[in-house]
N, C-alpha and C positions, 0 to 999 in steps of 0.2 A: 191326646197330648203327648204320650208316650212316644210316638208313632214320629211324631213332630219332633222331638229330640232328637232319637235317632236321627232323620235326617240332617238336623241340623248339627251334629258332631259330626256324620258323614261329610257334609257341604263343605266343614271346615278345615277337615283331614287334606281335601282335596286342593284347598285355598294352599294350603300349607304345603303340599309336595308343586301345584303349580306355582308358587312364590322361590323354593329352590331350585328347580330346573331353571326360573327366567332368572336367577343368579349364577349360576352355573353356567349356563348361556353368555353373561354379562362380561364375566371373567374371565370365560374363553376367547371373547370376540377381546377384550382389552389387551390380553395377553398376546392376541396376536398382533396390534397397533401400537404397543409398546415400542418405545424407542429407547436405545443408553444411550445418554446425554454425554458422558465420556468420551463416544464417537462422534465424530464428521464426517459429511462424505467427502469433503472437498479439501478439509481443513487437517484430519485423523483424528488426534484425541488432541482435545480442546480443554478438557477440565485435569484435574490430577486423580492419580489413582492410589491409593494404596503403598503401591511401591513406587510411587512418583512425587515422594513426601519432599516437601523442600525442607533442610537442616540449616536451620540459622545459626547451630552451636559446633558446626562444622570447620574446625580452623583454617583446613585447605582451601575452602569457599571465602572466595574475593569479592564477589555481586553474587546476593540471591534476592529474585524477585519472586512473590506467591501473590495470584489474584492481581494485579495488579494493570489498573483501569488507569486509564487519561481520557478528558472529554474538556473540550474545547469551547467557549460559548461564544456565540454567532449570533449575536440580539438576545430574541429572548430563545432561541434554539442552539442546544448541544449536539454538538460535533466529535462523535468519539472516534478517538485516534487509534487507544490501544483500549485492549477489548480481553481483560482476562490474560495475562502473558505471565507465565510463572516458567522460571527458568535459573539454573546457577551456574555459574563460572570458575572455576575453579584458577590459585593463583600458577603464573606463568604460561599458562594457554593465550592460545594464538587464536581469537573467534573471529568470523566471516558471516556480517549479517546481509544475505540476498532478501532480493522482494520487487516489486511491481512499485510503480509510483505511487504514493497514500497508504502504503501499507503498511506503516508506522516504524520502517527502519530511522530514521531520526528523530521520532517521539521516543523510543525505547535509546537511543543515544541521548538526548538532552535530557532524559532523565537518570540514567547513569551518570551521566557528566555533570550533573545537580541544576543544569539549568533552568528546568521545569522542577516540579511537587508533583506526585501522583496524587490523581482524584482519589484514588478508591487502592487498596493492597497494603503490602507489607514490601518493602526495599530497604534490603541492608550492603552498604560500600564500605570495602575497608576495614568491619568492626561497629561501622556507626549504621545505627536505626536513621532512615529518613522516611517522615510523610509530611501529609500538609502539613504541619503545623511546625513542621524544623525552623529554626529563624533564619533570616537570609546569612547574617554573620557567622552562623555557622556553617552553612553553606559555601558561603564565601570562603571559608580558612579548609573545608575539603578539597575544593579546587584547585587551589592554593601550593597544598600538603603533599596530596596524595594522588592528585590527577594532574596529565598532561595532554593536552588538545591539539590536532595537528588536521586543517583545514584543508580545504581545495583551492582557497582564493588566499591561504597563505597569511592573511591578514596582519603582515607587516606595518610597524610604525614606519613612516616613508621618512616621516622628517630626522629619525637616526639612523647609524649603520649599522651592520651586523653585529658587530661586535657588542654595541647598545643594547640591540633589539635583544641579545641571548643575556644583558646582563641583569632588565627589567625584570622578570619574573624573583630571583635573586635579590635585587634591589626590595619588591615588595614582601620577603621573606624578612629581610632585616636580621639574617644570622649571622652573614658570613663577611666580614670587612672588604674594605672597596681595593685592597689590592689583591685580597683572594677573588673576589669575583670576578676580577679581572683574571686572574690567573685561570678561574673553572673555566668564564668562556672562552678563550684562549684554547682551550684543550679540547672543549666543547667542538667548535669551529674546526680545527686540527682533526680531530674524530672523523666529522662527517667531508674530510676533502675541501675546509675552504680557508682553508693557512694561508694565502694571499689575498683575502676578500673584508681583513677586519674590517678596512676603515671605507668599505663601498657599501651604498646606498641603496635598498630596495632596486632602485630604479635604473640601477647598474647593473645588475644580477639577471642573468636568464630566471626562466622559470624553475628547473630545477636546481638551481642557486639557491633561490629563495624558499624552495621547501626545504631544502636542507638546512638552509638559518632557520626558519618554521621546527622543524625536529629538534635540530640543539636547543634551543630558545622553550621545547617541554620537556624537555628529560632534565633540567638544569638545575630544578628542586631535587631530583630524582626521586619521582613522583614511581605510585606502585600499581597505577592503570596507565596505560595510553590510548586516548580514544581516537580512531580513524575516522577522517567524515569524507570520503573520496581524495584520499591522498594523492592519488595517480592522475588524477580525471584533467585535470589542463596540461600533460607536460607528456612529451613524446616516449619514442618507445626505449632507447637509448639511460633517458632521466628516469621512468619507470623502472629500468633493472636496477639504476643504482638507488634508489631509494627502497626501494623492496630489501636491495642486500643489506641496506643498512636497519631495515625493522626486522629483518629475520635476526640479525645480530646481536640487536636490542634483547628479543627476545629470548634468545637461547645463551648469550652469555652474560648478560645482565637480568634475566626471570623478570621481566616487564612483562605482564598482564596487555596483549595486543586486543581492544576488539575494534574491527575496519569495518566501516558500511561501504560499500559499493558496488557497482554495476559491470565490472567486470569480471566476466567467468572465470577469464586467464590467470585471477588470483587466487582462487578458490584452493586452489592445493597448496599453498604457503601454509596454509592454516590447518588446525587441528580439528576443527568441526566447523561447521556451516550450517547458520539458525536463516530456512526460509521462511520469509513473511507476507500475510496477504491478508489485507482488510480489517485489519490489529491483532492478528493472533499468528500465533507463531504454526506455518502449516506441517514443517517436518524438524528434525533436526540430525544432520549428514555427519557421518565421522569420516574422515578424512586417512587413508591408509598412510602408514609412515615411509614407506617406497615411494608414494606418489612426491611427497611431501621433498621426500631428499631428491627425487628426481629435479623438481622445480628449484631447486638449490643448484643445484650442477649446472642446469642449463642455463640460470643467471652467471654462475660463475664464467660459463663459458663466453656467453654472448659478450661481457666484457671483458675478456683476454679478447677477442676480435676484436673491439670497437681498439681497444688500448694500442695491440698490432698496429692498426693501418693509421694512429697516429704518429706511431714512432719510425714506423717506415719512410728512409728518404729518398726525396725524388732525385733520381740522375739527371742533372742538368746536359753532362754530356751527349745523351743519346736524345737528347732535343732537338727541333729542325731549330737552325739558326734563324736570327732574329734578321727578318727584312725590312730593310728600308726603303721607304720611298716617296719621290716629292712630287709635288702638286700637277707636275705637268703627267704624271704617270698614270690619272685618272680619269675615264672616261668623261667626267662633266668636263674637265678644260677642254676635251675636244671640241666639244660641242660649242663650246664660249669662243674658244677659236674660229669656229667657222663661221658662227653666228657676225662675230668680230668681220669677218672676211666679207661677209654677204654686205656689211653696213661699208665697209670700205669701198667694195663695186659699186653700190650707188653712190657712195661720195665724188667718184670720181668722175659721174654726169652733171654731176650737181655741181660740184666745183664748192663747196661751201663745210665740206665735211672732212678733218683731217687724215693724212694718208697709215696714220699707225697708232696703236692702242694709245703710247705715251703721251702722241700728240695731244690726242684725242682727247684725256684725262685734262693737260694743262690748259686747254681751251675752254674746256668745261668747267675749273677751278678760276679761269679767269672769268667768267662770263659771270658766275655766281660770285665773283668778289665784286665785282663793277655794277651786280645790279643789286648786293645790299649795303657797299658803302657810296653813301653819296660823294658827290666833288666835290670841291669849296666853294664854286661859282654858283651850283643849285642849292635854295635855302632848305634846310633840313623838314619845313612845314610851311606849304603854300596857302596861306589862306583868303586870297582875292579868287585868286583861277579857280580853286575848289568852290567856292559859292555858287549857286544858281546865277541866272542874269537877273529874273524878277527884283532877287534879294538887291540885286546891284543897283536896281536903279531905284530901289525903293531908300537904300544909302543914300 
């Protein structure tokens, strides 16, 4: 029995050291399939870290967003747009958001812009906490307040003028009396270059007309974001510089809070960082060197001193070739009418029945067409015996 124990404490000892090695074992092979979920490979770091804490009690912070989810439903299936996106903005910065198409640069804009509710996170604009459950009214009076929206389709009331369309926003504020808003947008309008455009109509306006009514018509609260949603994207290269010069100026001498989405690289250096997006998460985020930044300033300033130049240059009428004149006969096809003329007059003259000169020709042929649509007086204007059949006749 003795004998039997012993083994049997032996048996167990061994159970015991082979139960820690296949843990040992366990922990090693886990340790090396371990993954930090902080990391992407496609995306970098995807979650926060540590020192990636977002401070909502931060006063220089304009929009901080932590965790912050959006998902969309599509029947009975969700469609998530933004996917974890924590990021802060700080005020007077000039932000540039790139990305792929569906990558949720405009989910992450119309929720800034309060037009959406995040599903899921924490978003604060302005000072004010927003999640689901903010009421529209007060959403509404954020937009209102404190934000300024400036489109690509410009989205113009067509049925007023400029002068109208900058003085609506205003009107819905209800601060300021109706000959001062007339006076802001006045001044408004004046700002952005369009002192002779009050009383014209959307539909009078080029396209970079109308953005710039679009601009004045959201800085007129003088709101302390302005959200970009492809500013540039319809309007050529020319109306590009001058609206660009007008949001750099916004920014740097009025401390307007810029963020732009768009698909233009060539913008990218106006701004002071660059947030890239792909597949709802924010994949990098680009600082912008301040050289680069003033460089893109200069070269706007320049390109229009050019464009300004060759409008003000006038043309010497002088050293123009003088103005020719010339009449009908000076042109190849009367030749040709002429001859053609010429060929019909040789056979007239076998013929005997065809007059010998253009003129004739004309009044013969004005005669012929009067004599066979006015009748004489002796033919009755409507024959109706001779017209009949005979049958009919005799059947009378």
């Amino acid at each position: 029995m003795e004998t039997k124990l012993k083994m049997g404490n032996e048996d167990q000892l061994e159970l015991k050291e082979m139960d820690t090695k296949d843990k040992e074992n366990e922990d090693h092979e886990s340790s090396l399939h371990t993954v930090d979920l902080s990391e992407d490979k496609f995306f970098g770091r995807t979650r926060l870290g540590k020192e990636d804490q977002v401070d909502f009690n931060d006063p220089s912070v304009i929009v901080a967003m932590k965790n912050v989810h959006k998902t969309y439903l599509l029947g009975i299936e969700g469609v998530p747009a933004l996917r974890g996106v924590s990021l802060t903005i700080k005020k007077g910065e000039f932000v540039c958001i790139f990305g792929t198409s569906g990558g949720g640069k405009t989910t992450m804009l119309n929720l800034i812009g309060t037009i959406d509710k995040p599903t899921k996170g924490e978003l604060k604009l302005c000072g004010i906490r927003v999640n689901n459950n903010t009421k529209d009214s007060d959403l509404s009076m954020i937009r209102l307040t404190k934000l300024g929206f400036v489109f690509q389709t410009f989205n113009l009331l067509s049925s007023l003028t400029a002068l109208e369309n900058v003085e609506m926003p205003m009107i819905l504020h209800g601060v300021l009396s109706q000959a001062d808003r007339r006076q802001r947008a006045k001044e408004l309008l004046n700002m952005v270059g369009l002192g002779k455009r009050f009383d014209h109509v959307p539909s009078q306006l080029s396209g970079g007309e109308q953005q710039r009514v679009t601009i004045a018509r959201a800085i007129a609260n003088n709101p302390e974001i302005l959200l970009l949603d492809e500013p540039t994207g319809d309007l050529d290269t020319v109306n590009t510089h001058i609206v660009m010069k007008l949001l750099t100026e916004l920014n740097q001498k009025q401390g307007i809070t810029l963020i732009m989405v768009t698909h233009d690289v060539g913008l990218k250096n106006f701004a002071d960082r660059i947030i890239w997006m792909r597949d709802g998460k924010i994949q990098r985020i680009e600082e912008v060197p301040k050289h680069k930044k003033l460089e893109a300033i200069q070269h706007i300033d320049e390109e229009l001193d050019k464009s300004s130049k060759k409008k003000e240059q006038k043309v010497d009428r002088t050293k123009e070739a003088p103005t020719e004149y010339r009449k009908p006969t000076d042109y190849k096809t009367h030749q040709h009418l002429v001859q053609s003329v010429q060929g019909m007059q040789s056979a007239s003259k076998l013929s005997g029945n065809v007059p010998t000169n253009i003129s004739q020709r004309s009044k013969t042929s004005k005669q012929e067409v009067d004599s066979e649509s006015v009748p004489s007086n002796n033919t009755p204007l409507i024959q109706i015996e001779d017209d009949l059949p005979t049958d009919h006749k005799k059947s009378n």
